[in-house]
C-alpha positions as CSV (number, residue, x, y, z in Angstrom):
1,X,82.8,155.0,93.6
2,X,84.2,153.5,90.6
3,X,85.1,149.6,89.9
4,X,89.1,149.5,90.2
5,X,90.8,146.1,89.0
6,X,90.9,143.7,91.9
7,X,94.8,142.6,92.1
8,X,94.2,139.7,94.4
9,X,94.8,136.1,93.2
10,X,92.8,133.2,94.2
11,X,92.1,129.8,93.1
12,X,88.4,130.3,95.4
13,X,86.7,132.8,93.9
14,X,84.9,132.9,97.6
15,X,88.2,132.8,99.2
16,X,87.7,136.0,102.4
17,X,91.5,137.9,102.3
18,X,92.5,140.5,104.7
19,X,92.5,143.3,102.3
20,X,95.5,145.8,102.8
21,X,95.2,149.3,102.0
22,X,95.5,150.9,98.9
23,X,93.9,146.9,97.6
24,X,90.5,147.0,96.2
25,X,87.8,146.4,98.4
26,X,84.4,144.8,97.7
27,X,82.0,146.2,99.6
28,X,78.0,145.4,99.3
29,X,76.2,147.9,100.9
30,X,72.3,147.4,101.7
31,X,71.1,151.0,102.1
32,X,68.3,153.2,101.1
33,X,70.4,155.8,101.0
34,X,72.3,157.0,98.5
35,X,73.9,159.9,100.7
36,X,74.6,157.3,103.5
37,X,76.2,155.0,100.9
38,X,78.3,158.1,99.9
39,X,79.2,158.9,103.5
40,X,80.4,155.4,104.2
41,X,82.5,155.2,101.2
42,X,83.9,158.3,101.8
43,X,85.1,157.2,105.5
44,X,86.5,154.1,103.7
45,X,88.2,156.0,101.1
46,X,89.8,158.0,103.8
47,X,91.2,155.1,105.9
48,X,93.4,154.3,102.2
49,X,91.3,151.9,101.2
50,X,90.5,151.6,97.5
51,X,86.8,150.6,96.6
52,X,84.5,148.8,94.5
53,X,81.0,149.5,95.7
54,X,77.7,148.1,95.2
55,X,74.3,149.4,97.0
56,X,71.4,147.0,96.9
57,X,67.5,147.7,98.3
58,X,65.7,144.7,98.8
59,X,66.0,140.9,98.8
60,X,65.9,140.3,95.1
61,X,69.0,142.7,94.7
62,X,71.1,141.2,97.6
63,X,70.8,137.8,96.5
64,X,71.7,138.0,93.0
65,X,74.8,140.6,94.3
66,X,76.0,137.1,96.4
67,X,75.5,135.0,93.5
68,X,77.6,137.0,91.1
69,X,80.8,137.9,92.6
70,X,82.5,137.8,96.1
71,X,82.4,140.3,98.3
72,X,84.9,141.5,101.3
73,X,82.4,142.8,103.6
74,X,78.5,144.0,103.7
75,X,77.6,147.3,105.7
76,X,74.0,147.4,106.0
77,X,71.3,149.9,107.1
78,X,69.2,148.2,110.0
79,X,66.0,149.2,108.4
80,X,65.2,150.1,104.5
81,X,61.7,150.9,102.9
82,X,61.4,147.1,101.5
83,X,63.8,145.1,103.3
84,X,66.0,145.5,106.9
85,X,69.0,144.2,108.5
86,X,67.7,140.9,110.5
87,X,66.1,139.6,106.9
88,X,69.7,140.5,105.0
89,X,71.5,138.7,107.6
90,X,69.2,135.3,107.0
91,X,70.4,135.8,103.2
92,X,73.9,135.8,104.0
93,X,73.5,132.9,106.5
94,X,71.6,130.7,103.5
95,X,73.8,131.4,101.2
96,X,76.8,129.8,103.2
97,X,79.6,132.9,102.6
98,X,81.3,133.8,105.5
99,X,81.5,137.6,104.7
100,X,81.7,140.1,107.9
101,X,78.8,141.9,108.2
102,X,78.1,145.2,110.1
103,X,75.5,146.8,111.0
104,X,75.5,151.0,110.3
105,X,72.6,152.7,111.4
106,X,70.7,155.2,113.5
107,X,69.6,155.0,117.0
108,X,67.8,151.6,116.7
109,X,67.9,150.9,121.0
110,X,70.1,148.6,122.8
111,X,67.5,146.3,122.4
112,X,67.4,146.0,118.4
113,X,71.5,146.3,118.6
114,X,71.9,143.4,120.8
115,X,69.1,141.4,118.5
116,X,71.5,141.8,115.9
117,X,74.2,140.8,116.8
118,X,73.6,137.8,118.4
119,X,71.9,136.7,115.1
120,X,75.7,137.0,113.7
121,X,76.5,140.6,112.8
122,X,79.7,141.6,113.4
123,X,79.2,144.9,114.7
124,X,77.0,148.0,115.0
125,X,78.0,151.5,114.4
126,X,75.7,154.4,114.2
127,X,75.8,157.3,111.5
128,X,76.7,159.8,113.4
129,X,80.3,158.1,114.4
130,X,82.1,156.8,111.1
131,X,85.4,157.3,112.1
132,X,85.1,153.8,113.9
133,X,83.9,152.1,110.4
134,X,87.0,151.7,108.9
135,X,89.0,149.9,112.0
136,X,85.9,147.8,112.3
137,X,86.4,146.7,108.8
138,X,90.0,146.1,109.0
139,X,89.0,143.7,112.6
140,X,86.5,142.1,110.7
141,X,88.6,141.1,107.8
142,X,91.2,140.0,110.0
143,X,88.9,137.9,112.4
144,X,87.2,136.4,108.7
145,X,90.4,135.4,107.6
146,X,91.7,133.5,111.2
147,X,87.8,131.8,110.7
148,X,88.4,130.8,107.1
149,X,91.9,129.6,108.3
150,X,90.7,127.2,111.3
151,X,87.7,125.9,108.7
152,X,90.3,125.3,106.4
153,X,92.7,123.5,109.1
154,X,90.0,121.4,110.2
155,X,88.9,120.2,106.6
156,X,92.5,118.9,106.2
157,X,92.6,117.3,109.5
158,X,89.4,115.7,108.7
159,X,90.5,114.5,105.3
160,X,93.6,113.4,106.8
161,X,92.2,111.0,109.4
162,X,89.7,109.9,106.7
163,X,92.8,108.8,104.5
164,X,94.5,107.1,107.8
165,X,91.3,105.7,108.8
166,X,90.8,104.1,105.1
167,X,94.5,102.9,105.2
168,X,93.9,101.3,108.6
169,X,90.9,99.5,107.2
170,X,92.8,98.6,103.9
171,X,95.5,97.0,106.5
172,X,93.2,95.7,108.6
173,X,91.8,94.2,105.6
174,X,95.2,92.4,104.0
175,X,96.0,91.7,107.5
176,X,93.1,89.5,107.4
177,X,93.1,88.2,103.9
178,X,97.0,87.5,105.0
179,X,96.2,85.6,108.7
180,X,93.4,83.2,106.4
181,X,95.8,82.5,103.8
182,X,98.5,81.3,106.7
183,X,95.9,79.2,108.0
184,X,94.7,77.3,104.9
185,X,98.6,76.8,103.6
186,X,99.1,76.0,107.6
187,X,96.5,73.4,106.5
188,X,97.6,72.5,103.4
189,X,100.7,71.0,104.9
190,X,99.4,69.1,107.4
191,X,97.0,67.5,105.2
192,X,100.2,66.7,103.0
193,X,101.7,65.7,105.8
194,X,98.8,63.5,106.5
195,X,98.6,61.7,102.9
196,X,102.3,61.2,103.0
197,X,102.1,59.1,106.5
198,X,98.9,57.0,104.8
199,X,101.4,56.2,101.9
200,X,104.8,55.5,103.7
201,X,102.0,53.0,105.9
202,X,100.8,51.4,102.6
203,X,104.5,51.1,101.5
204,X,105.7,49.5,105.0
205,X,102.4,46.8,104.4
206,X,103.7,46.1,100.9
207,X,107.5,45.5,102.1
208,X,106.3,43.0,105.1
209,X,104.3,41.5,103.0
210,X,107.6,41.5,100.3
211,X,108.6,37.6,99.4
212,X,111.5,39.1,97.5
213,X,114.6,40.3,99.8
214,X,115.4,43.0,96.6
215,X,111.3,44.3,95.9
216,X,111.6,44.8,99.5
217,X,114.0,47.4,100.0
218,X,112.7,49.0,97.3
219,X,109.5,49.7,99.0
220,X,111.5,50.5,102.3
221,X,113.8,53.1,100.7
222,X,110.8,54.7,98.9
223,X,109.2,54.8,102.3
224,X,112.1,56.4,104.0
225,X,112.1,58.8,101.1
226,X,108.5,59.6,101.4
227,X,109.0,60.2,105.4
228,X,111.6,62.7,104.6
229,X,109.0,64.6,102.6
230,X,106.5,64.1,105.4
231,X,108.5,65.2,108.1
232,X,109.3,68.4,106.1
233,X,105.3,69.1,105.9
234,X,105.1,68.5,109.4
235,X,107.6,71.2,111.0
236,X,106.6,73.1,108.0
237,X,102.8,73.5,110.0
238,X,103.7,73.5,113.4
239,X,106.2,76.5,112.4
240,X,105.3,80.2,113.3
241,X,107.0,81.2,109.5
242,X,105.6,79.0,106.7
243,X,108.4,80.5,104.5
244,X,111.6,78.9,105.8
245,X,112.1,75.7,107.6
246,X,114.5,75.3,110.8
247,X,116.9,73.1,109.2
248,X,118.3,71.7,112.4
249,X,115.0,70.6,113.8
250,X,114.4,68.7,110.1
251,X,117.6,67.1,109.7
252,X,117.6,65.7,113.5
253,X,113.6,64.6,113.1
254,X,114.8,62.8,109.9
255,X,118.2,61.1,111.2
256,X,115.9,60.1,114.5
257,X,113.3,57.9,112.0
258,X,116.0,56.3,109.9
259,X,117.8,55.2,113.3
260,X,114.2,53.9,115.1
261,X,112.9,52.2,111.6
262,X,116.0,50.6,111.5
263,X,117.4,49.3,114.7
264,X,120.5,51.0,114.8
265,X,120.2,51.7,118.6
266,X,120.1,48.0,119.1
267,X,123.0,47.6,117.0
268,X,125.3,49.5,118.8
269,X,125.2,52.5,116.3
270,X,125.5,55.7,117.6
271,X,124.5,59.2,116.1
272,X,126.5,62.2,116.5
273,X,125.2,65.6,115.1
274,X,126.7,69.2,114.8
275,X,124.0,71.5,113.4
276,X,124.3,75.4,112.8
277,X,121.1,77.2,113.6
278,X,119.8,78.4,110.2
279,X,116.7,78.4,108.2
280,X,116.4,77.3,104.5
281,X,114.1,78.0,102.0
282,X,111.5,75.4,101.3
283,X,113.0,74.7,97.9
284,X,116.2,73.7,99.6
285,X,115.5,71.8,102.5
286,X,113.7,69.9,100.7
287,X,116.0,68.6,98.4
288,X,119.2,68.3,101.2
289,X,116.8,66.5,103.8
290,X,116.1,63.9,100.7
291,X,119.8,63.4,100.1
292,X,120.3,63.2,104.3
293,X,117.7,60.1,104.0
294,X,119.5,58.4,100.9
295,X,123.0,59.1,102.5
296,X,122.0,58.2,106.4
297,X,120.0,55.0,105.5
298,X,122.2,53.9,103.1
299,X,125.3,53.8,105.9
300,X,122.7,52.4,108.2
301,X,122.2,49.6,105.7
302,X,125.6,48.7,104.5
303,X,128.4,50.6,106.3
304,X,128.0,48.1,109.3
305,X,127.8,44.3,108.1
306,X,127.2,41.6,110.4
307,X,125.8,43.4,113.1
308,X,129.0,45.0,113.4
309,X,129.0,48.8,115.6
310,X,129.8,52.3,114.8
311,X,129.0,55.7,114.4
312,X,127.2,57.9,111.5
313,X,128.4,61.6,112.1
314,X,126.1,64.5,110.6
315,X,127.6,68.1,110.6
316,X,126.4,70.7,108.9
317,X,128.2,74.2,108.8
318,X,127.4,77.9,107.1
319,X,130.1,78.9,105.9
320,X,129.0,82.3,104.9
321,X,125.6,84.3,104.5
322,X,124.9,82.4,101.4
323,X,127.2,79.1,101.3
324,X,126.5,75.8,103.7
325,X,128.2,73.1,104.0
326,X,126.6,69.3,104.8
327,X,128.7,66.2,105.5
328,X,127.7,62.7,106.2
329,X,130.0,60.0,107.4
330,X,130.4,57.1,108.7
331,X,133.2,54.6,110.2
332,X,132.2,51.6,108.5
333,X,133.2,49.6,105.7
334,X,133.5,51.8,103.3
335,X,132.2,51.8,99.5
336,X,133.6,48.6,97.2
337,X,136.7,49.7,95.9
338,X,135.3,48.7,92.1
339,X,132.4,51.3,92.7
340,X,133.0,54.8,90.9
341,X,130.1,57.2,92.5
342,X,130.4,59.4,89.8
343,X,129.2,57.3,87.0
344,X,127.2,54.0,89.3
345,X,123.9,53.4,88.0
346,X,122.5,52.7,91.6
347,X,119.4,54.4,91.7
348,X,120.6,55.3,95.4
349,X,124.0,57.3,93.7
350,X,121.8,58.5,90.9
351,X,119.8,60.2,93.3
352,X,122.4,62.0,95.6
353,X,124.0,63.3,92.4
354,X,120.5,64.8,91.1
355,X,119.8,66.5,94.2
356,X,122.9,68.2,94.5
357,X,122.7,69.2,91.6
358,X,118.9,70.6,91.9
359,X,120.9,72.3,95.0
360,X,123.4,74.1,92.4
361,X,125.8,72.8,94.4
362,X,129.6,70.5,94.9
363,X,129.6,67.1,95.6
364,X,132.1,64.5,96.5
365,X,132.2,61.2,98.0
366,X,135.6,59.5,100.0
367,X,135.4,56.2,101.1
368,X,138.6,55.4,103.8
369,X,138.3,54.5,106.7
370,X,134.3,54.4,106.5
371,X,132.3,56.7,103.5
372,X,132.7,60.6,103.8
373,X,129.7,62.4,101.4
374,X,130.4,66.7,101.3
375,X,128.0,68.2,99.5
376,X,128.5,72.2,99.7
377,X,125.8,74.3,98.1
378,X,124.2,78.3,97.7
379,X,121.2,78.9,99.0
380,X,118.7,80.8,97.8
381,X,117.6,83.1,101.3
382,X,119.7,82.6,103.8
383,X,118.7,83.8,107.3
384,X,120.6,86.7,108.5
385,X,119.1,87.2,112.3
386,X,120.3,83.6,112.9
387,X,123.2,82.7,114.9
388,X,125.9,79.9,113.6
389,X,125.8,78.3,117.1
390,X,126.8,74.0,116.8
391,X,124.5,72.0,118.7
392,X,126.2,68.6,119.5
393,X,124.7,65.9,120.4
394,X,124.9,62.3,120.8
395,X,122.7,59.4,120.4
């Protein structure tokens, strides 16, 4: 038989197809015979099947016939002058091609024939009965192919739960790096936290110790101040979510100090709150809770002269997803009527007019009837899952 141009594509130059008729087929046939050769060929060639044939003798042959090209199937003689079907067989096997491989012969026994195949021939046929080779060789093929397919679905399950199992140990991984790095920033603030209390202690020593009435309030204010800051550290690490602070359980915490430090309970000055639920960004709550100190301990200190009673009022609203609103007040005596907030150098007024502005937000300041303080301002995340519920409470 003549070589005719293979018109079969393939990226795997091993790759087993099911060849249809009238498609080259490569067959490797180990036979002594040239005639048998021939007479296979011909029963091939009869089926529709167009060939390209090679006949090899003895080991040497056969291997270097696997090493050069692919082949579609190997008919093979069971026993040859110099080499025999079993020993052809172990070549295929070592080489690692999964090529169908029959077995035509003569009368070898049952024996021999059941040897054979269950060393991993395909099939046996004897000479005498070609018609059968060419529906054997079609079978084959087809059963080659459905083996090639399953090794070829298993390889990409395989590589498939070796990619998931390497992205579950990459997440498993960050999941860890992430659960240490919430720990030490957990720690971080409490240690903050920790330093903040040793100083506002220091300052409170230092304002006891004060001869001067004016040096100390200084040191208390700067201590109330530094409290606020403390306090913040201190939700901050008992909170599940480092990121955003629960503004409600700050402002209260804070308002709660200046009204213990102070006395104001004993004075017969009452508290009443009206908090949304939200959650501000630590850049935000920071600054606010530092303007709730300045503005609460301020009234707490001069709204009510004389031990005189009344109420400070904190509500804070939001207004939208992105816009809150925070006002102080109280019913006491009210700013002096010479005092213009927006250009006082207190240090106290000063303050409240940097922090809103830090805050990007609107500030104004009423005094009748007591001291109002409404400072509106954007903030930078707001929390959409929370619910604009008011708490209100009394103290």
């Amino acid at each position: 038989m003549g070589i005719h141009p293979d018109s079969r594509n393939s990226d795997d130059p091993w790759l087993i197809t099911e060849v249809a008729l009238n498609e080259v087929l490569r067959v490797l046939q180990v036979e002594g015979s040239i005639l048998d050769a021939s007479s296979s060929e011909r029963a091939l060639a009869k089926a529709g099947y167009s060939l390209h044939c090679e006949r090899v003798v003895n080991a040497a042959e056969m291997r270097a016939a696997l090493a050069r090209e692919r082949w579609d199937v190997i008919i093979s003689d069971y026993r040859l002058p110099q080499f025999d079907a079993p020993a052809a067989l172990l070549l295929l096997h070592e080489s690692g091609q999964d090529i169908p491989f029959i077995v035509v012969s003569g009368a070898i026994g049952e024996e021999l024939a059941l040897a054979i195949m269950k060393s991993g021939a395909q099939d046996y046929l004897v000479k005498d009965d070609l018609v059968r080779l060419a529906p054997a060789v079609e079978r084959e093929l087809r059963d080659a192919r459905t083996r090639q397919e399953r090794s070829m679905a298993q390889g990409a399950l395989q590589q498939s739960e070796e990619r998931v199992e390497e992205q579950r140990a990459t997440l498993e991984r960050q999941s860890v790096s992430l659960r240490q790095r919430e720990t030490m920033l957990r720690e971080i603030h409490h240690r903050v936290k920790n330093n903040m209390q040793v100083l506002s202690s220091l300052l409170s020593l230092q304002a006891r110790a004060a001869v001067q009435p004016e040096t100390r309030r200084v040191l208390e204010d700067n201590q109330n101040r530094i409290q606020s800051m403390a306090l913040l550290h201190e939700i901050l690490y008992q909170s599940e979510d480092l990121s955003t602070v629960d503004f409600p359980k700050y402002v209260s915490r804070t308002v709660d100090y200046l009204f213990r430090s102070s006395g104001a309970t004993d004075r017969q000055i009452s508290l009443h709150t009206e908090l949304d639920q939200l959650a501000l960004d630590l850049d935000d709550a920071l600054p606010v809770g530092l303007l709730v100190s300045e503005i609460v301990s301020n009234s707490l200190k001069h709204a009510f002269p004389e031990r005189r009673g009344g109420e400070v009022s904190v509500v804070l609203r939001q207004q939208s997803d992105t816009t809150i609103s925070l006002i102080l007040s109280d019913d006491g005596i009210g700013l002096p009527p010479e005092l213009d907030w927006n250009t006082s150098r207190s240090l106290g007024l000063r303050l409240v007019r940097a922090l809103a502005q830090q805050l990007r937000g609107t500030l104004e300041i009423r005094s009748q009837r007591g001291t109002e303080v409404r400072l509106t301002f954007q903030v930078r995340h707001s929390d959409p899952n929370s619910s604009s519920r008011p708490l209100s409470q009394t103290a």
